[in-house]
PDB file of N, CA, C and O in Angstrom:
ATOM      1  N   UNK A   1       0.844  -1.182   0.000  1.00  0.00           N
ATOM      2  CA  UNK A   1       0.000   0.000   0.000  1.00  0.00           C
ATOM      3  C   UNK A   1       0.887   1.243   0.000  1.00  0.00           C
ATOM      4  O   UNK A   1       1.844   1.332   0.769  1.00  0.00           O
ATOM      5  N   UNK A   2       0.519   2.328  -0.983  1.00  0.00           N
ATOM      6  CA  UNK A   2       0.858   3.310  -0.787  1.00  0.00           C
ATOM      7  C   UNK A   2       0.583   4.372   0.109  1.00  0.00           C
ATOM      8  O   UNK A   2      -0.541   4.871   0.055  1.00  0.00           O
ATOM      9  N   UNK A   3       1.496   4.852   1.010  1.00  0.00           N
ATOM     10  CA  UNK A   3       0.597   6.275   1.492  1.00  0.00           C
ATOM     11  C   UNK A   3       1.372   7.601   1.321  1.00  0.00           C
ATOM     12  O   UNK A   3       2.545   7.827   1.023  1.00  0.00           O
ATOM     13  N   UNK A   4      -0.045   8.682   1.709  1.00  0.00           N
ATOM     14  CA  UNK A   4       0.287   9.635   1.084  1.00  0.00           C
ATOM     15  C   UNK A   4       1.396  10.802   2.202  1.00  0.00           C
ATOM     16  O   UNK A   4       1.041  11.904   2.620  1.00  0.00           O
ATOM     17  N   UNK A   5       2.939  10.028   2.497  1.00  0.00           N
ATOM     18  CA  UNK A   5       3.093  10.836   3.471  1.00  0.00           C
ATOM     19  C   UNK A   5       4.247  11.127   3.272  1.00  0.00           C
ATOM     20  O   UNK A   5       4.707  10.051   2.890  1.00  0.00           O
ATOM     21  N   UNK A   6       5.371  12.115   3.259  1.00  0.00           N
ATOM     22  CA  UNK A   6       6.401  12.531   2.815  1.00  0.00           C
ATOM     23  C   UNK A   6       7.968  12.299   3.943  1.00  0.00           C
ATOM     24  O   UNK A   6       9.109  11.917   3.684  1.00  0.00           O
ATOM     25  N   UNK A   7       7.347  12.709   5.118  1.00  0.00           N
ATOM     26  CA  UNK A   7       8.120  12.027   6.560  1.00  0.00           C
ATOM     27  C   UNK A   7       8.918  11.540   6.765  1.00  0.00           C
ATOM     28  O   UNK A   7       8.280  10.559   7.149  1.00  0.00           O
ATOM     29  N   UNK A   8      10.208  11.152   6.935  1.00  0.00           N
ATOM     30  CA  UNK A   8      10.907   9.984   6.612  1.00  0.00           C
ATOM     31  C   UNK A   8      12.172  10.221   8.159  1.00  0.00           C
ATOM     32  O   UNK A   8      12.808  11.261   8.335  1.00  0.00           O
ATOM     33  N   UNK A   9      12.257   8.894   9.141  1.00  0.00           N
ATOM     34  CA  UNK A   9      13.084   9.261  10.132  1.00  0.00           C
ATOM     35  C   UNK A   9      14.303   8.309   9.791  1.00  0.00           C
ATOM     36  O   UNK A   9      14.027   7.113   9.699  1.00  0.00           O
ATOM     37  N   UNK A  10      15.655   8.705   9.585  1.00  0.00           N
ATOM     38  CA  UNK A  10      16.457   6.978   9.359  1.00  0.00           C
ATOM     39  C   UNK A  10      17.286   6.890  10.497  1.00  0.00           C
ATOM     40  O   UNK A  10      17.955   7.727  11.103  1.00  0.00           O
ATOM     41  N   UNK A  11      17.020   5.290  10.695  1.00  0.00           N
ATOM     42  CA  UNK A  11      17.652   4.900  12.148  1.00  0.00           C
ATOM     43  C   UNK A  11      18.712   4.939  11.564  1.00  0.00           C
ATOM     44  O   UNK A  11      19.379   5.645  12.321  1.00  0.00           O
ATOM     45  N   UNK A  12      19.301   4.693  10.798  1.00  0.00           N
ATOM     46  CA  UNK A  12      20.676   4.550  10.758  1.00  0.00           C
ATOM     47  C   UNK A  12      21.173   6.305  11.011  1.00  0.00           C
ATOM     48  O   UNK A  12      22.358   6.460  10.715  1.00  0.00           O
ATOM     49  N   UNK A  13      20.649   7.273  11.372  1.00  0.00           N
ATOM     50  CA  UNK A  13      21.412   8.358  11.698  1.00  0.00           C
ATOM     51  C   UNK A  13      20.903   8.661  13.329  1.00  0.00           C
ATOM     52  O   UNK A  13      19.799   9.027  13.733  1.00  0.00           O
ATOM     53  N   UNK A  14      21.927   8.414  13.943  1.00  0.00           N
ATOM     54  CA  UNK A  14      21.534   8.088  15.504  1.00  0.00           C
ATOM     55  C   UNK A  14      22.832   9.318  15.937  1.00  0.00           C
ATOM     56  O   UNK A  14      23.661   9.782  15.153  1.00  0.00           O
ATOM     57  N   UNK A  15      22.686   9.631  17.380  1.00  0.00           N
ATOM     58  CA  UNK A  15      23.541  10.555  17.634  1.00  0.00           C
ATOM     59  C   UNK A  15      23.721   9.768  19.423  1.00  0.00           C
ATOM     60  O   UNK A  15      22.898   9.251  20.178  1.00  0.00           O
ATOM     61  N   UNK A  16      24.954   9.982  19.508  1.00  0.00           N
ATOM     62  CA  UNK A  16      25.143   9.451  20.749  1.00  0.00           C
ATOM     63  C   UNK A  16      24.331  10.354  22.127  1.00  0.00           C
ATOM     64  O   UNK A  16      23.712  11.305  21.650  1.00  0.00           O
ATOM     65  N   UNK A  17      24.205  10.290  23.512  1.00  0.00           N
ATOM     66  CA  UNK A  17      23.272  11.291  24.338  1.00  0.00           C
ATOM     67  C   UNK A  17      24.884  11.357  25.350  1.00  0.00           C
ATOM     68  O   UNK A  17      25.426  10.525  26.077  1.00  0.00           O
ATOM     69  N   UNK A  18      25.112  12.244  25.097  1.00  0.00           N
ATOM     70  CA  UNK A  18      26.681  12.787  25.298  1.00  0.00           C
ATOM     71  C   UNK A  18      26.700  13.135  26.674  1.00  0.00           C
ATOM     72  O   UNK A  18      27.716  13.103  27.368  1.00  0.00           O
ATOM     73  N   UNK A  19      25.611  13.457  27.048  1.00  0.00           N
ATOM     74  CA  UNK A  19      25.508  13.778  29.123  1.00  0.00           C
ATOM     75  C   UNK A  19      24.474  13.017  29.633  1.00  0.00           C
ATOM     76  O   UNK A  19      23.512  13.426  30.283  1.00  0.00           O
ATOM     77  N   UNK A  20      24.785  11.647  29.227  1.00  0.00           N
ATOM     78  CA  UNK A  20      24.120  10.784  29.806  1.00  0.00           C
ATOM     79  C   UNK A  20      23.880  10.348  31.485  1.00  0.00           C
ATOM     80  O   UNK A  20      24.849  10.305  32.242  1.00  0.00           O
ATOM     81  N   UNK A  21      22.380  10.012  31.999  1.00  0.00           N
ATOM     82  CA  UNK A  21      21.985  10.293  33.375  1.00  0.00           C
ATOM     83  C   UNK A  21      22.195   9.085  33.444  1.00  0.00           C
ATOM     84  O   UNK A  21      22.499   8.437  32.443  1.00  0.00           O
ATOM     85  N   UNK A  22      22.105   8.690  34.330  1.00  0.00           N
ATOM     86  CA  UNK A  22      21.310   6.844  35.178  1.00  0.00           C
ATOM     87  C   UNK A  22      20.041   6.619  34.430  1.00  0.00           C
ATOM     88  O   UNK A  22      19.133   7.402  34.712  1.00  0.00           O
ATOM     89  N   UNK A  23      19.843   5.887  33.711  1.00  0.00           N
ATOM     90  CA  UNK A  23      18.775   5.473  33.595  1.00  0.00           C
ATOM     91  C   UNK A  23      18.242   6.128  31.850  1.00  0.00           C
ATOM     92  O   UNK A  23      17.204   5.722  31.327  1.00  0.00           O
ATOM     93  N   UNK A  24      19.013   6.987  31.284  1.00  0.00           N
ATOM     94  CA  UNK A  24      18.450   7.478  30.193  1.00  0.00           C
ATOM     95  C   UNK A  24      18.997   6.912  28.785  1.00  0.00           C
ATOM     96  O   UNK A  24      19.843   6.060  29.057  1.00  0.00           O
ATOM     97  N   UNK A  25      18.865   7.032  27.504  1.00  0.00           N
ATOM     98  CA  UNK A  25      19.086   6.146  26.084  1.00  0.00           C
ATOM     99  C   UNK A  25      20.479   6.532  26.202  1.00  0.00           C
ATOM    100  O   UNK A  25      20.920   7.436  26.911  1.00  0.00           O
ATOM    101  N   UNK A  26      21.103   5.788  25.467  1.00  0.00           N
ATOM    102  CA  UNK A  26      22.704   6.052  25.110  1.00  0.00           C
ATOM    103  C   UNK A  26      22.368   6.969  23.905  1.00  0.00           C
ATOM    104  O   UNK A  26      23.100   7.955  23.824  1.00  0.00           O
ATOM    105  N   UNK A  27      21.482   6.855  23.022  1.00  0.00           N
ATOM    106  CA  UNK A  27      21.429   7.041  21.485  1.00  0.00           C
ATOM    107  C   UNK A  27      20.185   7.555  21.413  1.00  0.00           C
ATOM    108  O   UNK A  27      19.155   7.211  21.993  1.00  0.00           O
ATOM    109  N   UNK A  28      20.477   8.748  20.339  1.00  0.00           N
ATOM    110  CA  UNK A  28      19.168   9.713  19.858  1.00  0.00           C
ATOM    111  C   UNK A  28      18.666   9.613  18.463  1.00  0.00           C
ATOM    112  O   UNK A  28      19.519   9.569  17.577  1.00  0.00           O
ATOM    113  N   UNK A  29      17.668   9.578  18.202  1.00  0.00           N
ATOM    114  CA  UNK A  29      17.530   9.691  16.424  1.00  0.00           C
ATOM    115  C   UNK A  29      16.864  10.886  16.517  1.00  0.00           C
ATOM    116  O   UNK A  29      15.842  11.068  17.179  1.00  0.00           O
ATOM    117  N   UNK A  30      17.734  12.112  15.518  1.00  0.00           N
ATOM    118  CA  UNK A  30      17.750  13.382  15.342  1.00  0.00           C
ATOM    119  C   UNK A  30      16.745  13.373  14.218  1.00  0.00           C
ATOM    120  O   UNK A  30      16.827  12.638  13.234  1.00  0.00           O
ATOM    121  N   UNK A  31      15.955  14.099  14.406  1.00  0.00           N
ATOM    122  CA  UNK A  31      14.775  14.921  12.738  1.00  0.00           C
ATOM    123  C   UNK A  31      14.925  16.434  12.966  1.00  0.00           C
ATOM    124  O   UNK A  31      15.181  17.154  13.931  1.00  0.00           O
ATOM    125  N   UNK A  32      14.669  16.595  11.728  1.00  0.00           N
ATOM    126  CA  UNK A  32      14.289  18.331  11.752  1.00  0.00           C
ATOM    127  C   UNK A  32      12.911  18.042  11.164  1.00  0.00           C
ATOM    128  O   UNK A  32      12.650  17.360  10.173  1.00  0.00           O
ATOM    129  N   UNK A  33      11.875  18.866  12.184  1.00  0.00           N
ATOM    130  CA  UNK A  33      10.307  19.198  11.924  1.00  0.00           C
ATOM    131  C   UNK A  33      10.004  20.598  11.294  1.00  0.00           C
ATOM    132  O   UNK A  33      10.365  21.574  11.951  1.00  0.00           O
ATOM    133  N   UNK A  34       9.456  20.782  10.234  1.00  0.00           N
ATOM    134  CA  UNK A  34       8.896  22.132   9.464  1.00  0.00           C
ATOM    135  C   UNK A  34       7.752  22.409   9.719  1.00  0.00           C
ATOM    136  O   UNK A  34       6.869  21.569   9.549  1.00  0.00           O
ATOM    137  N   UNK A  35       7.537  23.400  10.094  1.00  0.00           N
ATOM    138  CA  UNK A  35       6.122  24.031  11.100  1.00  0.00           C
ATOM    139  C   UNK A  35       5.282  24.229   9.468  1.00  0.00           C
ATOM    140  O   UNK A  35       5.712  23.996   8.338  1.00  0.00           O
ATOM    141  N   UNK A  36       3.926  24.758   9.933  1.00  0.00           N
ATOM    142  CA  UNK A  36       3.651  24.985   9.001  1.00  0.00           C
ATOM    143  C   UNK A  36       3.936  26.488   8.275  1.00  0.00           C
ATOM    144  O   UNK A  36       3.549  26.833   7.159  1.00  0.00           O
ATOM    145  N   UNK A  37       4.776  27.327   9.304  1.00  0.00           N
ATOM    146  CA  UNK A  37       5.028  28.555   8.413  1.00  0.00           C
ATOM    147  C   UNK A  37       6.701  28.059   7.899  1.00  0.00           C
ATOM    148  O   UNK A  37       7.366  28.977   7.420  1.00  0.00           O
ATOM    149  N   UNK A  38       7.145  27.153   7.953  1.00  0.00           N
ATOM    150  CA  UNK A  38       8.380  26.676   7.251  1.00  0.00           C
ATOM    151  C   UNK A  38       9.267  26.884   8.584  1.00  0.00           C
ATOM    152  O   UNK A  38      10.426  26.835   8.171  1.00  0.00           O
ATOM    153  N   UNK A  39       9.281  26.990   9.293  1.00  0.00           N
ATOM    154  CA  UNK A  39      10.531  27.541  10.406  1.00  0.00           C
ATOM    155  C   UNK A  39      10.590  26.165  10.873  1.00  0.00           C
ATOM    156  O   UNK A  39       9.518  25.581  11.034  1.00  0.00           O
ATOM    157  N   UNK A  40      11.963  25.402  11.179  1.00  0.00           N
ATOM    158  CA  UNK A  40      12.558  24.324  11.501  1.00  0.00           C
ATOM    159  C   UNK A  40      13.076  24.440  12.863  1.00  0.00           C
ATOM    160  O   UNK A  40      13.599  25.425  13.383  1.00  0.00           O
ATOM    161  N   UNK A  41      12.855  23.307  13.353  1.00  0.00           N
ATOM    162  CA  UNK A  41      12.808  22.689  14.808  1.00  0.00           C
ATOM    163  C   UNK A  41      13.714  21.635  15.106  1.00  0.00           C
ATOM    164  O   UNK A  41      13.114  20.838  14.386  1.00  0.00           O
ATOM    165  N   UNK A  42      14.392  21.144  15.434  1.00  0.00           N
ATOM    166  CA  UNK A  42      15.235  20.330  15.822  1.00  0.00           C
ATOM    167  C   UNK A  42      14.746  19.274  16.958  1.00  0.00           C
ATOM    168  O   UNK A  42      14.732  19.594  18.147  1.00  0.00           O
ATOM    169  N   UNK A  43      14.363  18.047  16.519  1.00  0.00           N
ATOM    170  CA  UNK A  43      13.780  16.639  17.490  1.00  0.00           C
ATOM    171  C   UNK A  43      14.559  15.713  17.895  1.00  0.00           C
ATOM    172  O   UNK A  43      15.313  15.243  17.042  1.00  0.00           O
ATOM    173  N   UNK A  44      14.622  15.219  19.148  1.00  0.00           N
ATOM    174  CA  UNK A  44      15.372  14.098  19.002  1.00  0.00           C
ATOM    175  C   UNK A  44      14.524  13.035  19.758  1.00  0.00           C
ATOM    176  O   UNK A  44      13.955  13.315  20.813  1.00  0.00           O
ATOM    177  N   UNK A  45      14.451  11.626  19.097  1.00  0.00           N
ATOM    178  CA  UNK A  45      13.424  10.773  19.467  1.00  0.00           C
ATOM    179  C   UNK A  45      14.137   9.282  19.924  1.00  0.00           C
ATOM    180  O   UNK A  45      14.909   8.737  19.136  1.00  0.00           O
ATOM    181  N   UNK A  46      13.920   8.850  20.846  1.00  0.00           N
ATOM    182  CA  UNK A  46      13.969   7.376  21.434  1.00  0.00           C
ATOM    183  C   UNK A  46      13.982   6.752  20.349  1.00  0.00           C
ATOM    184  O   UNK A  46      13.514   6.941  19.226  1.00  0.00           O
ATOM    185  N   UNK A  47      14.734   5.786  20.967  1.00  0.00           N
ATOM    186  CA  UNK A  47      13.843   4.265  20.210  1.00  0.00           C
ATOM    187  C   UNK A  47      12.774   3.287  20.622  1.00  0.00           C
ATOM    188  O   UNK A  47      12.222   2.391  19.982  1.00  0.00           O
ATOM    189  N   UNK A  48      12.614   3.747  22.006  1.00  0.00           N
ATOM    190  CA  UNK A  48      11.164   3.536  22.401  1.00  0.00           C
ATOM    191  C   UNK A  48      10.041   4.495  21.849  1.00  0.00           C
ATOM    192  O   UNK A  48       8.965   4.054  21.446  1.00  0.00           O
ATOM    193  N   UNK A  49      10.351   5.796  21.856  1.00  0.00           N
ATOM    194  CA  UNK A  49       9.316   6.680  21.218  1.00  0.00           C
ATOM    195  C   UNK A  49       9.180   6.457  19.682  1.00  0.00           C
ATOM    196  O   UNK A  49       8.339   7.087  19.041  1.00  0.00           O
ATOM    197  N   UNK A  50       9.941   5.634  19.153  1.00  0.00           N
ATOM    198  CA  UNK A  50       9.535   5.377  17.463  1.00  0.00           C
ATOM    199  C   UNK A  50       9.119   4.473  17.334  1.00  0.00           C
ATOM    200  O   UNK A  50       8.483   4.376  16.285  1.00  0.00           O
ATOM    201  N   UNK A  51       9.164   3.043  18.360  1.00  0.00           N
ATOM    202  CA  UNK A  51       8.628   1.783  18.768  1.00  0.00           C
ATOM    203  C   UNK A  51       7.073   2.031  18.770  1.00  0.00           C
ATOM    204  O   UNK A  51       6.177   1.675  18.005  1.00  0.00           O
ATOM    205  N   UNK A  52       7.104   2.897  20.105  1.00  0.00           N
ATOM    206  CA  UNK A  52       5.530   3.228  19.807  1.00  0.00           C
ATOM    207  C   UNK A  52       4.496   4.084  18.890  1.00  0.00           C
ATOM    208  O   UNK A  52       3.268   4.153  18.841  1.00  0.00           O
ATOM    209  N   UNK A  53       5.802   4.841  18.028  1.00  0.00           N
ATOM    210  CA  UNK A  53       5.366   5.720  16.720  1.00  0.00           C
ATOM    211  C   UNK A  53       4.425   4.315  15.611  1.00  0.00           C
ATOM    212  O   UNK A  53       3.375   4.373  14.972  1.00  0.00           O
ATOM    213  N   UNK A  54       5.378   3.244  15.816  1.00  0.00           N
ATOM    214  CA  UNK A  54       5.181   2.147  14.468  1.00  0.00           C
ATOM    215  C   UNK A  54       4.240   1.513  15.358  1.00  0.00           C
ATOM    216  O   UNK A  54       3.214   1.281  14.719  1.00  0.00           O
ATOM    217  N   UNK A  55       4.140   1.120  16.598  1.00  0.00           N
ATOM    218  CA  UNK A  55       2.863   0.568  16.975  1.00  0.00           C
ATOM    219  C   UNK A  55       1.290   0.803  17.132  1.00  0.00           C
ATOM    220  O   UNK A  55       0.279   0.101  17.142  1.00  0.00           O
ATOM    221  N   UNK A  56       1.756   2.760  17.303  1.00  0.00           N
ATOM    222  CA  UNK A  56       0.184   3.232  17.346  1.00  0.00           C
ATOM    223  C   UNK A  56       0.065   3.335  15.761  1.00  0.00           C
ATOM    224  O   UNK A  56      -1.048   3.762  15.456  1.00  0.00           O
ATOM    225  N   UNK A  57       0.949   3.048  14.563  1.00  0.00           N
ATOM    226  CA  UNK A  57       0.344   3.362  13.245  1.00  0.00           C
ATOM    227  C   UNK A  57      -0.166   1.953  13.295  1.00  0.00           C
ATOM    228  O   UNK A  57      -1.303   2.012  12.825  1.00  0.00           O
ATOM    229  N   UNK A  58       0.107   0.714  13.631  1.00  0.00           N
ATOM    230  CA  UNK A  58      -0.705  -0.414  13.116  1.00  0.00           C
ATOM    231  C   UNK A  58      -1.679  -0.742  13.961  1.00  0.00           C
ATOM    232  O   UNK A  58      -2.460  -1.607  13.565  1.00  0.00           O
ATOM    233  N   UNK A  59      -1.860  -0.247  15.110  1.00  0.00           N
ATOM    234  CA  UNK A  59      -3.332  -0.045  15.935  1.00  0.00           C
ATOM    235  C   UNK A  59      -4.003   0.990  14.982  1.00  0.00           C
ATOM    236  O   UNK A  59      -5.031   0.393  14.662  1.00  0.00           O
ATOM    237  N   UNK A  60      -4.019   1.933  14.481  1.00  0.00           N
ATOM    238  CA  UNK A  60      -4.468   2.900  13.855  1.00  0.00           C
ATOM    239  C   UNK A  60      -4.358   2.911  12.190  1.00  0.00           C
ATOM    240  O   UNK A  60      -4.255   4.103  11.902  1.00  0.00           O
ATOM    241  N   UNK A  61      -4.339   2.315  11.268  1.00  0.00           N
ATOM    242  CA  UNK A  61      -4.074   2.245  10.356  1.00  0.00           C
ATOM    243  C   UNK A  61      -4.890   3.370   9.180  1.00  0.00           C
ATOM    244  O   UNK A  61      -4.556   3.999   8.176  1.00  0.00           O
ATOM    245  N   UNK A  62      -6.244   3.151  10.071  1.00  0.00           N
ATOM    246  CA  UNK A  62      -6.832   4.076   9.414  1.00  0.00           C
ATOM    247  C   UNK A  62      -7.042   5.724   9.652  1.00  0.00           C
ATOM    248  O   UNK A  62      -7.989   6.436   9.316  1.00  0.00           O
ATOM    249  N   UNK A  63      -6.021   6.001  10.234  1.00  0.00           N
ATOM    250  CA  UNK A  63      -5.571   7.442  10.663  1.00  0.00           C
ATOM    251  C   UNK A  63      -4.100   7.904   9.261  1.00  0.00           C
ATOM    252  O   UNK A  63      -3.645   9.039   9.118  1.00  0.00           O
ATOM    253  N   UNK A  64      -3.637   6.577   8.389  1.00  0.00           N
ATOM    254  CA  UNK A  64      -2.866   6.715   7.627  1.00  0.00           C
ATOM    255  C   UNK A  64      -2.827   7.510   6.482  1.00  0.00           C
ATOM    256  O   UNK A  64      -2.916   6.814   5.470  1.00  0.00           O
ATOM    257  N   UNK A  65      -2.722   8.782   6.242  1.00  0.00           N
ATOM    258  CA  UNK A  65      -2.917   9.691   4.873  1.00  0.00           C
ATOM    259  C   UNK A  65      -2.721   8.399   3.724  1.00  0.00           C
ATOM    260  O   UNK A  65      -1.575   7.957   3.650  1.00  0.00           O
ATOM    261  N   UNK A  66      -3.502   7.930   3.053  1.00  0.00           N
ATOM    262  CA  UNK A  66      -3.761   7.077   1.857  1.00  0.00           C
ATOM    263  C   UNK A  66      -3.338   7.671   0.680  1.00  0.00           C
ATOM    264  O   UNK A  66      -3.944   8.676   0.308  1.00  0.00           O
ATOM    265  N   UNK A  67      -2.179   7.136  -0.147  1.00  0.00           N
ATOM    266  CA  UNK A  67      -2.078   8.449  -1.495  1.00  0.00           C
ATOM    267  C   UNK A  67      -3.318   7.952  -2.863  1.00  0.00           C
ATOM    268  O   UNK A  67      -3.635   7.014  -3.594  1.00  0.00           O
ATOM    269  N   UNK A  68      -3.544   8.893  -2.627  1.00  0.00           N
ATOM    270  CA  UNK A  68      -5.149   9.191  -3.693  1.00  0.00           C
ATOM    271  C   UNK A  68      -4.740   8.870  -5.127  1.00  0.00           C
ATOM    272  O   UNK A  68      -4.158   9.813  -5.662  1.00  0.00           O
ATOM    273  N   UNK A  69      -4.854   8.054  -5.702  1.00  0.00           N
ATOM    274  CA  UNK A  69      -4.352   8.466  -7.808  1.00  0.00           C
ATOM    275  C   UNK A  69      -5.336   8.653  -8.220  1.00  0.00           C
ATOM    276  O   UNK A  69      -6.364   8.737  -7.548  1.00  0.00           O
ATOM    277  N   UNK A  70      -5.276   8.735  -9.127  1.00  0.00           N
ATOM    278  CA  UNK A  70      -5.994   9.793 -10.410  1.00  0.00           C
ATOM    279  C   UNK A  70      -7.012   8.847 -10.585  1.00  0.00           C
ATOM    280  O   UNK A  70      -8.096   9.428 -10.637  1.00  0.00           O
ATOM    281  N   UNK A  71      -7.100   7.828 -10.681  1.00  0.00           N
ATOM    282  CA  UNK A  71      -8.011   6.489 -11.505  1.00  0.00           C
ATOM    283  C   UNK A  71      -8.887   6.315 -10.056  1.00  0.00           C
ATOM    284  O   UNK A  71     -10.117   6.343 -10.029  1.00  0.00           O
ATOM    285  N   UNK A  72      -7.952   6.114  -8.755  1.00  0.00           N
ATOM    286  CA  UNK A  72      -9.078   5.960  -7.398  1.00  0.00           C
ATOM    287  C   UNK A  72      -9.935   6.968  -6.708  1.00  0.00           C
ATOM    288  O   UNK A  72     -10.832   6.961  -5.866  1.00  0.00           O
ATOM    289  N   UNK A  73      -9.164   7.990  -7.549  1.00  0.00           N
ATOM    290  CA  UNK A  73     -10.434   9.650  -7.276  1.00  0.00           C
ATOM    291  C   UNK A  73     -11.805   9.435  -8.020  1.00  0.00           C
ATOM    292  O   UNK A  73     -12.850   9.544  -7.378  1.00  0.00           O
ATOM    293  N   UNK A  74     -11.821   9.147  -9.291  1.00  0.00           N
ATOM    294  CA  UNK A  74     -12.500   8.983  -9.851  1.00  0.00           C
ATOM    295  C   UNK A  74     -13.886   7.726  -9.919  1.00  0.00           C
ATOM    296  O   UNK A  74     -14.949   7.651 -10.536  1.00  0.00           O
ATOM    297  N   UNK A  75     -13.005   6.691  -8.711  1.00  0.00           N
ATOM    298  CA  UNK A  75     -13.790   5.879  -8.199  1.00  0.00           C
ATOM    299  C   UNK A  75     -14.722   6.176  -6.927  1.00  0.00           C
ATOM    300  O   UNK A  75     -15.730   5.535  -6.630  1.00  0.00           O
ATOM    301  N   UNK A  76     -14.198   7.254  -6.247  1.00  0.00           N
ATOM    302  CA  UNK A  76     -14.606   6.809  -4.895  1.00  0.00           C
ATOM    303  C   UNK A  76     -15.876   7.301  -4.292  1.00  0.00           C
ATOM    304  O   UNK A  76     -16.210   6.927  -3.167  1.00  0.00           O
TER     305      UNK A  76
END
């Protein structure tokens, strides 16, 4: 299935957590987020918080932007 979503986080770009506490990730996965007036934000996300990113999408599937084509517009 296609969907219609542009998003993209890659684990393979991880950043170490350089003042690490007791108890907190060794490793960060860095995004930059674009607001909607374009101004960029800087994220850094678990790998538990992306665990449960991919788990609430397959509890939720149908919350998934669906990409629309031309032939299934015309169907629906």
């Amino acid at each position: 299935m296609s969907y219609n979503v542009k998003s993209q986080i890659f684990l393979k770009e991880e950043v170490k957590n350089k003042e690490r506490i007791f108890g907190s990730t060794d490793k960060y996965f860095p995004v930059i987020i674009i607001d909607q007036n374009s101004e960029k934000q800087t994220a850094l996300f678990t790998q538990n918080q992306i665990r449960e990113a991919i788990n609430r999408a397959k509890r939720n599937p149908e919350d998934i932007p669906e990409n629309i084509t031309f032939w299934k517009s015309l169907f629906k």
